[in-house]
KEKE-3310 file (N, C-alpha, C; in steps of 0.2 Angstrom, whole numbers, plus 5000, padded with zeros to 4 digits):
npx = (5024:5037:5038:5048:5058:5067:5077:5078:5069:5055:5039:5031:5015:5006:5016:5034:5049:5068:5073:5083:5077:5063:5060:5065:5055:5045:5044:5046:5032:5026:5031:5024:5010:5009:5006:4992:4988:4978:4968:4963:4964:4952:4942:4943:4943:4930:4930:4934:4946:4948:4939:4946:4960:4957:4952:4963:4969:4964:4966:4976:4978:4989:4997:5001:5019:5024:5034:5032:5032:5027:5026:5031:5024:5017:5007:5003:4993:4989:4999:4998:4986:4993:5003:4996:4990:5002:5007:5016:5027:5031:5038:5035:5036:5038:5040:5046:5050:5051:5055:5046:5033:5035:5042:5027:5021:5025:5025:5010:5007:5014:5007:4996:4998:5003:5009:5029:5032:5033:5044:5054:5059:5069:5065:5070:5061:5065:5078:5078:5083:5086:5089:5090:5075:5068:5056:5039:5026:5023:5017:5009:5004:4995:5005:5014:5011:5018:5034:5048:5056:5048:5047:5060:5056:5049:5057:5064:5057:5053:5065:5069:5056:5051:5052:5038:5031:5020:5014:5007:4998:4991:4980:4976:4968:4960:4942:4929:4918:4911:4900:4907:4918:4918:4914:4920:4933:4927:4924:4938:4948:4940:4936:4945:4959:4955:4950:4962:4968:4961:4960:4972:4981:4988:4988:4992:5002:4988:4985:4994:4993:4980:4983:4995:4989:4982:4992:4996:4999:4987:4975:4976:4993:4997:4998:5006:5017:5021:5022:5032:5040:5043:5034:5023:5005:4998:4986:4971:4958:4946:4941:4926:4922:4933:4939:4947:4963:4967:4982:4989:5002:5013:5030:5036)
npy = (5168:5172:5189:5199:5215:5224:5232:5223:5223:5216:5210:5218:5211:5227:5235:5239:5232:5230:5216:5207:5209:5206:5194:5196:5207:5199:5190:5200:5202:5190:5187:5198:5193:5181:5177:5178:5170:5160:5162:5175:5169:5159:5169:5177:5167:5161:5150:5141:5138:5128:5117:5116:5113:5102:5096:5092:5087:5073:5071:5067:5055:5048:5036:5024:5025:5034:5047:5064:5081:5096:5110:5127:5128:5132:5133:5122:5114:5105:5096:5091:5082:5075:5067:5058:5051:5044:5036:5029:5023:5031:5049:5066:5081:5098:5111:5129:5143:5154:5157:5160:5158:5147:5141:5145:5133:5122:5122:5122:5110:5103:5106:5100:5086:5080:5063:5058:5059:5071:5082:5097:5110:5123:5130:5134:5138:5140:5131:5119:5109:5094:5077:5071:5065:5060:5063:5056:5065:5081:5096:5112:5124:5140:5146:5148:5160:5168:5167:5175:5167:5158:5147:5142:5137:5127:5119:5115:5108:5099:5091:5086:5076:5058:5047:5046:5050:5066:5083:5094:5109:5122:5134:5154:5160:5164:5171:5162:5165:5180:5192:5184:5189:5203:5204:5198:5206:5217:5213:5208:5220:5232:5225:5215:5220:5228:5221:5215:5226:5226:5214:5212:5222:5229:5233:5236:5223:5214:5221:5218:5203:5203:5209:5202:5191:5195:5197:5184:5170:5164:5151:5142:5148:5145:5132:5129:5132:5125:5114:5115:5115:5101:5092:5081:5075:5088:5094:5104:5108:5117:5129:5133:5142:5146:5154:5148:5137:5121:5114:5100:5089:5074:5066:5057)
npz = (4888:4900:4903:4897:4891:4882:4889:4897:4907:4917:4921:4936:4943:4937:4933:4928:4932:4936:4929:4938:4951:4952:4959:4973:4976:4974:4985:4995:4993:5000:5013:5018:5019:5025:5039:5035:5026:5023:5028:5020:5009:5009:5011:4999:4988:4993:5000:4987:4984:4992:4985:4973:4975:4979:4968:4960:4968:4966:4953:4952:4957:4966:4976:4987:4992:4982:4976:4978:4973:4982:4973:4977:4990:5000:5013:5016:5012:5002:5003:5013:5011:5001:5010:5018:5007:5000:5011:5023:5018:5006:5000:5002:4997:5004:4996:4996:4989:4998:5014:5025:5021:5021:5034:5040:5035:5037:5052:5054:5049:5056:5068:5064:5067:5057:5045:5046:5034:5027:5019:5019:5012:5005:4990:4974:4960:4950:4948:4953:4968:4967:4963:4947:4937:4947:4955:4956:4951:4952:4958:4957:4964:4963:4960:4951:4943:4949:4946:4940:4928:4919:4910:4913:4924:4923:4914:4921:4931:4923:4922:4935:4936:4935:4921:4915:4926:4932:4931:4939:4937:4946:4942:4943:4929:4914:4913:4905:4900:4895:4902:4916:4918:4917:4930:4939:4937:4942:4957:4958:4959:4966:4976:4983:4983:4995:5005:5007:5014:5025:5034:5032:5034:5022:5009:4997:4993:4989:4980:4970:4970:4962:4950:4946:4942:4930:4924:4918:4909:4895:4896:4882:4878:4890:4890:4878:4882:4891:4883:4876:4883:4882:4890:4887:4881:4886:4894:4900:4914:4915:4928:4940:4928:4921:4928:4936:4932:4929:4923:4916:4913:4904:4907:4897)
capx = (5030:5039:5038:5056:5059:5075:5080:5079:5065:5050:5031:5029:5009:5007:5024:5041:5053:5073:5074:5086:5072:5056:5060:5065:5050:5036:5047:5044:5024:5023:5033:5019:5004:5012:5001:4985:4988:4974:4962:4965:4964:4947:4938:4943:4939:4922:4931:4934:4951:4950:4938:4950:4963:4953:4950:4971:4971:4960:4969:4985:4979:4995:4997:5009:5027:5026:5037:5028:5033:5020:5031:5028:5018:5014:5005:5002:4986:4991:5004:4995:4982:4998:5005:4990:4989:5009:5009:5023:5034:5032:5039:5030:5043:5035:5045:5043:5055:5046:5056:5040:5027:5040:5040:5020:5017:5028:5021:5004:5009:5019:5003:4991:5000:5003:5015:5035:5035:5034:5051:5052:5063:5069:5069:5067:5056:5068:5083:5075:5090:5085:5091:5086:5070:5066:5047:5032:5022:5022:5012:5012:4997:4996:5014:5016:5014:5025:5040:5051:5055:5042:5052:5066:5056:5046:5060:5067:5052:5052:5070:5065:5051:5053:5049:5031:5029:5015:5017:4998:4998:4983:4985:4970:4967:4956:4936:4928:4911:4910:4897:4908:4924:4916:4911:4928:4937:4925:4927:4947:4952:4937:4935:4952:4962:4952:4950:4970:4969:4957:4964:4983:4986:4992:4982:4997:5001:4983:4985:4998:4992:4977:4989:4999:4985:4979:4999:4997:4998:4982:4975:4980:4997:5003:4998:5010:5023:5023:5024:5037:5047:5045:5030:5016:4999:4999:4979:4969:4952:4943:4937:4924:4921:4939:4942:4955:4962:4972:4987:4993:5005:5018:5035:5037)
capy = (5167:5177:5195:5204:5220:5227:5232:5217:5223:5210:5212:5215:5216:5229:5239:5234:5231:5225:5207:5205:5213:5204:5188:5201:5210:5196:5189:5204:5201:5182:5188:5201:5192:5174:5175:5177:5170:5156:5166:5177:5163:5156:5177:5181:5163:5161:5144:5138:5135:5121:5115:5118:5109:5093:5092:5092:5080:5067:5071:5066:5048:5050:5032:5023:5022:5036:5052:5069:5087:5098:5116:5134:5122:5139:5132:5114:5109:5098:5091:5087:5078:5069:5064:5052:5046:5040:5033:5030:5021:5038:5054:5073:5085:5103:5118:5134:5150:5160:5155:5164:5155:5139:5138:5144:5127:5117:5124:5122:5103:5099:5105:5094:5077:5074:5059:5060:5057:5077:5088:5104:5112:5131:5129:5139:5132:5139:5128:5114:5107:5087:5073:5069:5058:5059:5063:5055:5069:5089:5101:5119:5127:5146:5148:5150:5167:5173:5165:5176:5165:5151:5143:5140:5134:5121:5113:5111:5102:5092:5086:5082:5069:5053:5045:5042:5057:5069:5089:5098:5117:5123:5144:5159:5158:5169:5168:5161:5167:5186:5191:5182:5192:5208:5204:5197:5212:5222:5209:5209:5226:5233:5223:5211:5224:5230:5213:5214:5230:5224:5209:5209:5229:5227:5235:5235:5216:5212:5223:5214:5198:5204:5210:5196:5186:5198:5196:5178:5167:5162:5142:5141:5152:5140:5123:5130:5133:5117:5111:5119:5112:5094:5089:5079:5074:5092:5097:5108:5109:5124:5126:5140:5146:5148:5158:5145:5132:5113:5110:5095:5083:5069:5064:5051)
capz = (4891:4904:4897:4895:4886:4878:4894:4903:4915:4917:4924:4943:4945:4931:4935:4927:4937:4932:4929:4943:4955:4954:4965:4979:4977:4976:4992:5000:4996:5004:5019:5022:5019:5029:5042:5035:5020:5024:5029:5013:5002:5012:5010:4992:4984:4995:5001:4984:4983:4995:4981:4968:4978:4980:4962:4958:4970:4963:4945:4953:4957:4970:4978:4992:4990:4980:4978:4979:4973:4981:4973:4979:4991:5004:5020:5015:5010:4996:5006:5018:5010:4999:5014:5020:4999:4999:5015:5024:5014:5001:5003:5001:5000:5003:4995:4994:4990:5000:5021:5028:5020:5022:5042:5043:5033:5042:5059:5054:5046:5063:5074:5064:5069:5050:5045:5046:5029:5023:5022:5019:5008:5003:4984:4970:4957:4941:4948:4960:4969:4965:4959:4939:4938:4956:4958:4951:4954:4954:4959:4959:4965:4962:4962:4943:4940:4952:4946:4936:4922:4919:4907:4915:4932:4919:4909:4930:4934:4917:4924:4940:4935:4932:4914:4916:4929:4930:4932:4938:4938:4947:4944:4943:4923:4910:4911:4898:4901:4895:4909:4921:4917:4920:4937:4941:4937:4946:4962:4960:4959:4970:4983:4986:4988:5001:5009:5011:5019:5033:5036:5032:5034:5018:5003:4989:4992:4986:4971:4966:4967:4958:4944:4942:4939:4925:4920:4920:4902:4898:4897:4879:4880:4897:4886:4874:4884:4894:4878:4874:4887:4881:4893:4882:4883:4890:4892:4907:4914:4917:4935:4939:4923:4918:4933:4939:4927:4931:4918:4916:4907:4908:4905:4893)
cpx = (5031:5039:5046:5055:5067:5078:5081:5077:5060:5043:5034:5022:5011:5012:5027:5043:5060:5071:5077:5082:5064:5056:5060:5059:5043:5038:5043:5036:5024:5025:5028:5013:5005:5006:4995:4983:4979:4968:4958:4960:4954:4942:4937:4943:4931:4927:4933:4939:4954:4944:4942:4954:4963:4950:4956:4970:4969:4962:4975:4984:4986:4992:5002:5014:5028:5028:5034:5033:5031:5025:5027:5020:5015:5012:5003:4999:4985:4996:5003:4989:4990:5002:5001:4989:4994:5008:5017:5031:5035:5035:5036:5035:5038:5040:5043:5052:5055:5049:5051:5035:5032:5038:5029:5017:5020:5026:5015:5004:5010:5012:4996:4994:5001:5009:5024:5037:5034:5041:5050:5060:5065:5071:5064:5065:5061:5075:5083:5082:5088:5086:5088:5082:5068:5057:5044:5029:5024:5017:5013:5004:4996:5002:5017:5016:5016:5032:5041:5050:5052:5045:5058:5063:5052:5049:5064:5064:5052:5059:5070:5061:5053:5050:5041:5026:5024:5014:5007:4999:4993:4985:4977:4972:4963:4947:4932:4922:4912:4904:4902:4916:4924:4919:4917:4930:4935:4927:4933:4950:4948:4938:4943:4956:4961:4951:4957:4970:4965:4958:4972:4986:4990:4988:4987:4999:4995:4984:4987:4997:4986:4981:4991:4996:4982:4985:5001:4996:4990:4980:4979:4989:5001:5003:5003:5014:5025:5025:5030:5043:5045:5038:5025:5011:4996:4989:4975:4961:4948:4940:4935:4924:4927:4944:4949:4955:4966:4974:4989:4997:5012:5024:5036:5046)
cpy = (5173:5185:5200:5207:5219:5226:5231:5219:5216:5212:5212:5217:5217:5235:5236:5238:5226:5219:5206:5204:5209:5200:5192:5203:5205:5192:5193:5202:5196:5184:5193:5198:5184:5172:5173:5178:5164:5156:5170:5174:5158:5165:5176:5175:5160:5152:5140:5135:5130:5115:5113:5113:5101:5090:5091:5086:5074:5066:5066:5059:5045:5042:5030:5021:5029:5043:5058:5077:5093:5108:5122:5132:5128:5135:5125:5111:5103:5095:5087:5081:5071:5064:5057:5048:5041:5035:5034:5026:5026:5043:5062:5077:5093:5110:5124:5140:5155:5157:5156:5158:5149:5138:5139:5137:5121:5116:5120:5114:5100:5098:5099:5085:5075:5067:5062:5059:5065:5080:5091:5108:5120:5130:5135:5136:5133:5135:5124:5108:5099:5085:5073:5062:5055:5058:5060:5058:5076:5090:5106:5122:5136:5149:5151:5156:5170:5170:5167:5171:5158:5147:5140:5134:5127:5116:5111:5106:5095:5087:5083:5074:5064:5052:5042:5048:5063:5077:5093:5104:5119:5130:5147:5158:5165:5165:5167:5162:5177:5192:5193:5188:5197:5208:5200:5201:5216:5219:5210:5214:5232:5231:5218:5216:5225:5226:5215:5220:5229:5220:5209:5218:5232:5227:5233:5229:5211:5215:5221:5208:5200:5207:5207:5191:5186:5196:5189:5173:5164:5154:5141:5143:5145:5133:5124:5129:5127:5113:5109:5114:5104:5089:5084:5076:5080:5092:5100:5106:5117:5124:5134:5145:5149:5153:5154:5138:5126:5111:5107:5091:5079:5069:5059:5049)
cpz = (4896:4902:4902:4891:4884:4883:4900:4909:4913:4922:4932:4942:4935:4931:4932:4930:4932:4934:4938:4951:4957:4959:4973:4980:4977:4983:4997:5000:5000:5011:5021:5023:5023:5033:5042:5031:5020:5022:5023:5008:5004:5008:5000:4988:4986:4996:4996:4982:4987:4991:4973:4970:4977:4974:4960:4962:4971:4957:4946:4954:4962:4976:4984:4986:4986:4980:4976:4978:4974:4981:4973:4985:4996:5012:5021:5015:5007:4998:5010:5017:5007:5005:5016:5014:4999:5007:5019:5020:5007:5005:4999:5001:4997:5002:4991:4992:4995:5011:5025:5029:5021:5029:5045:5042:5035:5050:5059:5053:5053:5066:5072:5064:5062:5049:5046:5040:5024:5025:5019:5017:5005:4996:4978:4962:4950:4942:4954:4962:4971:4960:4950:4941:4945:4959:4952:4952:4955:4953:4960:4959:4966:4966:4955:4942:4943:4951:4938:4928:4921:4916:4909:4923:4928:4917:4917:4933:4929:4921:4930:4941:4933:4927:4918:4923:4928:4932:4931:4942:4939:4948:4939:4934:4918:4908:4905:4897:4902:4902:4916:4922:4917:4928:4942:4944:4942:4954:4964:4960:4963:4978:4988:4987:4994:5009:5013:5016:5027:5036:5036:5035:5031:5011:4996:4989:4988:4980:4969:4965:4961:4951:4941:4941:4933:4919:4916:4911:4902:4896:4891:4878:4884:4893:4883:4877:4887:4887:4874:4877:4888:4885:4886:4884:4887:4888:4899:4904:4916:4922:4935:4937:4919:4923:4936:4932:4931:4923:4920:4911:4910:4903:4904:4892)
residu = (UNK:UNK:UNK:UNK:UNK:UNK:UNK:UNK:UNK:UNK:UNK:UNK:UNK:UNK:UNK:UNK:UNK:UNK:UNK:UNK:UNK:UNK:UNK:UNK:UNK:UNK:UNK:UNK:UNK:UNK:UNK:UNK:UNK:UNK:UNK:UNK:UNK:UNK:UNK:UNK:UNK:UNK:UNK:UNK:UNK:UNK:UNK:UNK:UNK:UNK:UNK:UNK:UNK:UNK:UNK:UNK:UNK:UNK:UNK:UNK:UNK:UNK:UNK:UNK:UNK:UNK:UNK:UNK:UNK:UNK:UNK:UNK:UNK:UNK:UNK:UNK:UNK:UNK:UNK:UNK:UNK:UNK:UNK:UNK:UNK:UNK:UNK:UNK:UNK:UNK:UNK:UNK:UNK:UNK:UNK:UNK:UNK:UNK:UNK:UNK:UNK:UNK:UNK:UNK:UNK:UNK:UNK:UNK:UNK:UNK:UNK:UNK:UNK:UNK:UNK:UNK:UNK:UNK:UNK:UNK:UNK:UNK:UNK:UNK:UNK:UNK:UNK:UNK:UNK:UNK:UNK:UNK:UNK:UNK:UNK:UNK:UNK:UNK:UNK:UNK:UNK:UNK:UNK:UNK:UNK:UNK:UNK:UNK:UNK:UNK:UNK:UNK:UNK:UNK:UNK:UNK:UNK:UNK:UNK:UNK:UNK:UNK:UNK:UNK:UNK:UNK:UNK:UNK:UNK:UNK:UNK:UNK:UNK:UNK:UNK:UNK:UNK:UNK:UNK:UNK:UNK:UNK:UNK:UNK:UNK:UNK:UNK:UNK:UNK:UNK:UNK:UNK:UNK:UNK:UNK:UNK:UNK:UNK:UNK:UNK:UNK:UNK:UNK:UNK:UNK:UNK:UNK:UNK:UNK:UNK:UNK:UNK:UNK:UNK:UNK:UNK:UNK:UNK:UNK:UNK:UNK:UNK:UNK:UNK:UNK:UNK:UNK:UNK:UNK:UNK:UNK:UNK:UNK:UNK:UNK:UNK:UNK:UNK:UNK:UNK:UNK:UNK:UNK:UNK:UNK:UNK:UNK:UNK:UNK:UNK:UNK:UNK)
# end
């Protein structure tokens, strides 16, 4: 679960930080790294997370006519692919907290000629401003562990979905190969940093996502808690070795 002490601070990274503070401050991260978050996300998984991606997006079986939640959606990969599954009589609504990483992926969305059927929305995932039983489908793709209180942002998604609705959280995970989980660490806290500073000009933005990766509940841990919040059939795969994982489950 989210972790709160006595007094009412919460993880940023491996810093606490008061409760009230953390959204401000992972804010401020995606506003710095906006630009050349892409790029980032291309270096520091060797390409994989547009692998990852494309395996969420074969899970979701995402068809016409139907309504799409692609949350904490960042620049709009998944949205963009959802856009061309639903068709035009469906609708993709891409929502981020983050206004920065909002307009990059509407930008970038607009310049690729996608349909008219994606909007774009400023929402915040622990009180998503939609209707009840509105999507067949979320997704939140490594947005999870930056949102404050997890539990409150799950049982909002729970409300959102329609009965019969399907909720897939693609988020960095715990390797399950000792070995590989060395060679992680050494990789994530050596080299990504470093990446950020060469590229973004921006060393402490990387540390912290490396941190709140490490912060992050782990496969078992997040099953439970979706659990928790009513989902069922809740179950994940392990993608590259544990390194990322795909939760999922539905609203009955």
């Amino acid at each position: 679960m989210t972790k709160k002490s006595e007094n009412n601070t919460t993880h940023f990274g491996f810093t606490e930080v008061p409760l009230k503070d953390k959204a401000t401050h992972v804010a401020d991260v995606f506003r710095s790294v906006s630009k050349q978050y892409d790029l980032m996300n291309d270096l520091m998984s060797f390409g994989l997370h547009r692998l990852w991606k494309r395996y969420t997006l074969s899970k979701t079986k995402a068809r016409l006519g139907q309504r799409i939640l692609d949350l904490a959606g960042g620049t709009g990969d998944l949205a963009k692919a959802f856009s061309k599954k639903v068709g035009r009589e469906g609708q993709v609504i891409l929502a981020d907290i983050n206004e920065k990483m909002l307009a990059c992926g509407r930008d970038r969305l607009i310049d690729a000629g996608t349909l008219p059927n994606i909007h774009y929305v400023q929402a915040d995932a622990e009180c998503l401003p939609f209707q009840d039983n509105y999507f067949d489908c979320i997704t939140i793709a490594f947005g999870l562990r930056n949102v404050t209180d997890k539990i409150a942002a799950l049982q909002s998604m729970y409300r959102v979905l329609k009965p019969g609705g399907q909720l897939f959280i693609l988020e960095f995970s715990k390797p399950i190969l000792p070995l590989l989980n060395k060679l992680y660490d050494t990789y994530s806290f050596k080299i990504i940093p470093k990446l950020g500073n060469i590229i973004c000009q921006d060393e402490k933005s990387y540390q912290y996502l490396v941190e709140s990766i490490r912060m992050h509940p782990d496969q078992e841990t997040l099953k439970n808690m979706i659990e928790t919040c009513e989902f069922e059939d809740v179950q994940y795969d392990n993608l590259t070795g544990g390194i990322v994982a795909l939760h999922q489950g539905y609203k009955y």
